[in-house]
C-alpha positions as YAML, in Angstrom:
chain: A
units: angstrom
residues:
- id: 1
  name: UNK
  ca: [-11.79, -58.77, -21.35]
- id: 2
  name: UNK
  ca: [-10.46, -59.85, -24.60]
- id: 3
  name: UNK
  ca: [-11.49, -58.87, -27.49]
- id: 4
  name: UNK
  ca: [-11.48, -60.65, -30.72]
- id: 5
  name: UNK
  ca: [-8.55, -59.90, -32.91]
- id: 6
  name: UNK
  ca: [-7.83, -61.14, -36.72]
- id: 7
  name: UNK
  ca: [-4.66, -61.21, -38.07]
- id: 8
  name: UNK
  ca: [-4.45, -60.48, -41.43]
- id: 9
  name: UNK
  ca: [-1.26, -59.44, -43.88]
- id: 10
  name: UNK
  ca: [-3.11, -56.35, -44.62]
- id: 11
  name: UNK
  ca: [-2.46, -55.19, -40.69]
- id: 12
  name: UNK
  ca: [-4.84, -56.29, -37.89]
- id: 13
  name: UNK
  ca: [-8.88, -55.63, -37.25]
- id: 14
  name: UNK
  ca: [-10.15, -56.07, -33.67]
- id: 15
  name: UNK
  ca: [-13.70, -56.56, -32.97]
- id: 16
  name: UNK
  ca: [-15.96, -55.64, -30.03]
- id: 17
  name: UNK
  ca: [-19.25, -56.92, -30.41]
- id: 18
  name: UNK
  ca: [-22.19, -56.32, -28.01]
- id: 19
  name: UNK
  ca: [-21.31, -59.69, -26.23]
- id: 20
  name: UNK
  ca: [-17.63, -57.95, -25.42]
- id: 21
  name: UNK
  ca: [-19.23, -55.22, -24.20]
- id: 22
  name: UNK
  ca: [-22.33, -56.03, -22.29]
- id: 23
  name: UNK
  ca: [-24.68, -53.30, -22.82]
- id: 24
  name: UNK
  ca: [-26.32, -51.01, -25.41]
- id: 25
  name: UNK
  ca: [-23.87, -49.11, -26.66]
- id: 26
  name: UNK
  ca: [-25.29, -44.82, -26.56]
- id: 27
  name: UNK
  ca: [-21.86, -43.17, -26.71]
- id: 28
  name: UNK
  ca: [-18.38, -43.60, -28.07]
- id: 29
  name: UNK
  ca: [-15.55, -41.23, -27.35]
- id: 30
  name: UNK
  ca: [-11.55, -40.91, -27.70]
- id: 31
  name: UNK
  ca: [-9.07, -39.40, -25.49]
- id: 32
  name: UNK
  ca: [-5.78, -38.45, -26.93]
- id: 33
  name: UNK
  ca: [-2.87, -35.86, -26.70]
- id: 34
  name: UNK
  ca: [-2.81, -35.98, -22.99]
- id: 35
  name: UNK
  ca: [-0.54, -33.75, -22.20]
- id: 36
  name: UNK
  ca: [2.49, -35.39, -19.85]
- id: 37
  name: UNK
  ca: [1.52, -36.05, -16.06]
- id: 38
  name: UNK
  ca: [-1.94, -34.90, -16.40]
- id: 39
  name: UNK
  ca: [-5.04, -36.99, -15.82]
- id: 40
  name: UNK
  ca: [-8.46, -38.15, -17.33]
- id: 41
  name: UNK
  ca: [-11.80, -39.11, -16.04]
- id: 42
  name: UNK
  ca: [-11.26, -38.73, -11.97]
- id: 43
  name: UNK
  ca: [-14.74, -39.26, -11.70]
- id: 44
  name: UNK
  ca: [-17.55, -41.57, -11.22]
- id: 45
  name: UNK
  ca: [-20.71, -42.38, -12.81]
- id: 46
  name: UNK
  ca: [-24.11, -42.68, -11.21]
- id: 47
  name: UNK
  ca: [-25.53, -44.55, -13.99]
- id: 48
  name: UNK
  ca: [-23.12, -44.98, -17.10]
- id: 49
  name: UNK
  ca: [-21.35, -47.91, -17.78]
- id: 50
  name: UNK
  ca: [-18.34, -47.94, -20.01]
- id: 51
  name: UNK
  ca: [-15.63, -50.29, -21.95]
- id: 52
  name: UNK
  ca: [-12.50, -48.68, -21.83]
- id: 53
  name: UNK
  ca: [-9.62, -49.68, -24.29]
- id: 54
  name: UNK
  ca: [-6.26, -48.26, -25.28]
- id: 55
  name: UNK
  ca: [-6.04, -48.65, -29.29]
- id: 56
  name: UNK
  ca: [-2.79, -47.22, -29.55]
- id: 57
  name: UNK
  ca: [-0.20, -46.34, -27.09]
- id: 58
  name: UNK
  ca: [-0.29, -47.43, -22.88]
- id: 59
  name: UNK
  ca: [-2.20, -45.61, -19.80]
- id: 60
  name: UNK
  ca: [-2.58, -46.79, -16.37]
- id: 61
  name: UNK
  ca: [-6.38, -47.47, -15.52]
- id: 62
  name: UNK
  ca: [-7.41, -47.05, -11.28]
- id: 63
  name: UNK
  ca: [-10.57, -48.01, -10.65]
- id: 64
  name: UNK
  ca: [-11.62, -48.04, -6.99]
- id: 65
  name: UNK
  ca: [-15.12, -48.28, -4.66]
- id: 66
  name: UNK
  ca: [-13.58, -45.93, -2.16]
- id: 67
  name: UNK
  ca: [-12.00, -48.94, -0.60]
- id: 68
  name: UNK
  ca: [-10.31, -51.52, -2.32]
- id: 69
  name: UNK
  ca: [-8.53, -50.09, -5.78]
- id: 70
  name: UNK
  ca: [-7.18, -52.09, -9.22]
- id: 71
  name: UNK
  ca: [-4.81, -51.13, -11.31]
- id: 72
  name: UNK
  ca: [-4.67, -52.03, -14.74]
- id: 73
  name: UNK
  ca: [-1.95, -51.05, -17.65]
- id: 74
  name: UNK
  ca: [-3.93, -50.60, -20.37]
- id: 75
  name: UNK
  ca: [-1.47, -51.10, -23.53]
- id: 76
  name: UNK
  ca: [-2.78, -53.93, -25.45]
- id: 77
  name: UNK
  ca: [-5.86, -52.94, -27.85]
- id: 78
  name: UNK
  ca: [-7.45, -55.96, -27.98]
- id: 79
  name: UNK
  ca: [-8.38, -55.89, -24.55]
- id: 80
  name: UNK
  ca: [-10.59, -53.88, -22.14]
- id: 81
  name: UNK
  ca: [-11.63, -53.18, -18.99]
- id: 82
  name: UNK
  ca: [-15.40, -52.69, -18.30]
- id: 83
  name: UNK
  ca: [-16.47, -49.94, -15.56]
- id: 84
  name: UNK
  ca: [-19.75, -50.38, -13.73]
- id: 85
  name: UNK
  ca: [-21.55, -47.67, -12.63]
- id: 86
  name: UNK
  ca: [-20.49, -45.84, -8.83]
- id: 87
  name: UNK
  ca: [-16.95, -46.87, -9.61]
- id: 88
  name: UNK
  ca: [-14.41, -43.90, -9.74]
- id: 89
  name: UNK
  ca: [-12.16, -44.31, -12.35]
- id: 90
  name: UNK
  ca: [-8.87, -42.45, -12.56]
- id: 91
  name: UNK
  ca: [-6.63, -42.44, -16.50]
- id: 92
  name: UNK
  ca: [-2.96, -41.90, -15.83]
- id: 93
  name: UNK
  ca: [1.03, -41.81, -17.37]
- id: 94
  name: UNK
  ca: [-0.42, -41.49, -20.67]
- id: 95
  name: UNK
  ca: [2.59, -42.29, -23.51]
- id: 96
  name: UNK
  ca: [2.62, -39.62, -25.97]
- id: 97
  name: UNK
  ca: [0.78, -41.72, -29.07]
- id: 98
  name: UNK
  ca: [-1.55, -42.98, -26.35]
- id: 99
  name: UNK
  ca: [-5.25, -43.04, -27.70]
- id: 100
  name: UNK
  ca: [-8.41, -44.05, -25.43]
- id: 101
  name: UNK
  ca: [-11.47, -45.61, -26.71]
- id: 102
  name: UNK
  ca: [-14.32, -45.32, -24.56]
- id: 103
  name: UNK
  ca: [-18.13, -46.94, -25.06]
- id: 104
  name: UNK
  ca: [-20.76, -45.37, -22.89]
- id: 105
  name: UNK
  ca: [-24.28, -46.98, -22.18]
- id: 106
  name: UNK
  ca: [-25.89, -43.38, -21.51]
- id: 107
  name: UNK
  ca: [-25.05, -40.29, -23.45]
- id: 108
  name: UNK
  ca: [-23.68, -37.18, -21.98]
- id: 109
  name: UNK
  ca: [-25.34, -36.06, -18.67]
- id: 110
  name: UNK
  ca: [-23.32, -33.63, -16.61]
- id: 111
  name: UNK
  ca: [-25.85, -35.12, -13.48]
- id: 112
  name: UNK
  ca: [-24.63, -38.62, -13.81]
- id: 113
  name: UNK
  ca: [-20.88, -37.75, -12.52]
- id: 114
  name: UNK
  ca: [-19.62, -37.16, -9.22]
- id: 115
  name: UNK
  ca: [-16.32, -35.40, -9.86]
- id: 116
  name: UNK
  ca: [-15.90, -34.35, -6.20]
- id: 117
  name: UNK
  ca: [-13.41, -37.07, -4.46]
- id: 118
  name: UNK
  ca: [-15.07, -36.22, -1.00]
- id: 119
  name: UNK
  ca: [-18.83, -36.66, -1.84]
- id: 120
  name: UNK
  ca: [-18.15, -39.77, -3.99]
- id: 121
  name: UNK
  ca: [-16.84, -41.53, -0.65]
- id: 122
  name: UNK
  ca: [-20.05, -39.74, 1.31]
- id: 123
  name: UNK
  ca: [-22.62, -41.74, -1.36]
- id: 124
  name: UNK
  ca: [-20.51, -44.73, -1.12]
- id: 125
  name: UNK
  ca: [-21.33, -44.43, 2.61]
- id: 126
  name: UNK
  ca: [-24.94, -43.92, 2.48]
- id: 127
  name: UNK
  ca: [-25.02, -47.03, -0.48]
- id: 128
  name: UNK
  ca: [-23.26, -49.22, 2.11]
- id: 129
  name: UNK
  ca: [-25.47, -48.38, 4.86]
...
């Protein structure tokens, strides 16, 4: 998703309003200073939606339903990628000035993750019937 963007000789402001992001916003957080080859997020929500968006450096953004998987290079900052709930999301080959933005519809509940790879792709099963 785009996100509005004015240039201005001053430097640039980019705007996400609500319509951007499609839901109540609860939660804003920032990753940055991953260290080289590690990872972020390798989880999935039960509940939470987010808006993910790279303000500054470039990342590689997996999102997958346990069987079909997108890949997105996330290096622009005035665009973003929204992630539904029951989607594992996986942040990867972070660049060294790379910063993360992240809006969250639900603040932070340890319950509403499924960090275990294996019983993600078990609830996926019982979802699918």
């Amino acid at each position: 998703m785009e996100l509005q963007n004015k240039l201005d000789p001053r430097g640039c402001l980019t705007i996400a309003n609500q319509e951007e992001i499609s839901f109540p916003v609860s939660r804003v957080f920032y990753v940055y200073a991953v260290p080289e080859d590690s990872e972020r997020a390798v989880h999935a929500h039960r509940t939470t939606e987010q808006f993910v968006i790279a303000i500054h450096g470039s990342f590689s953004l997996d999102l997958t339903d346990g069987q079909k998987t997108r890949t997105y290079l996330m290096n622009e900052p005035t665009r973003g990628v929204y992630v539904p709930p029951m989607i594992w999301d996986r942040l990867y080959d972070f660049t060294p000035d790379a910063i993360c933005l992240v809006f969250a519809s639900t603040p932070y509940d340890e319950s509403d993750y499924i960090r275990d790879w294996d019983s993600y792709l078990e609830v996926m099963k019982e979802i699918r019937g």
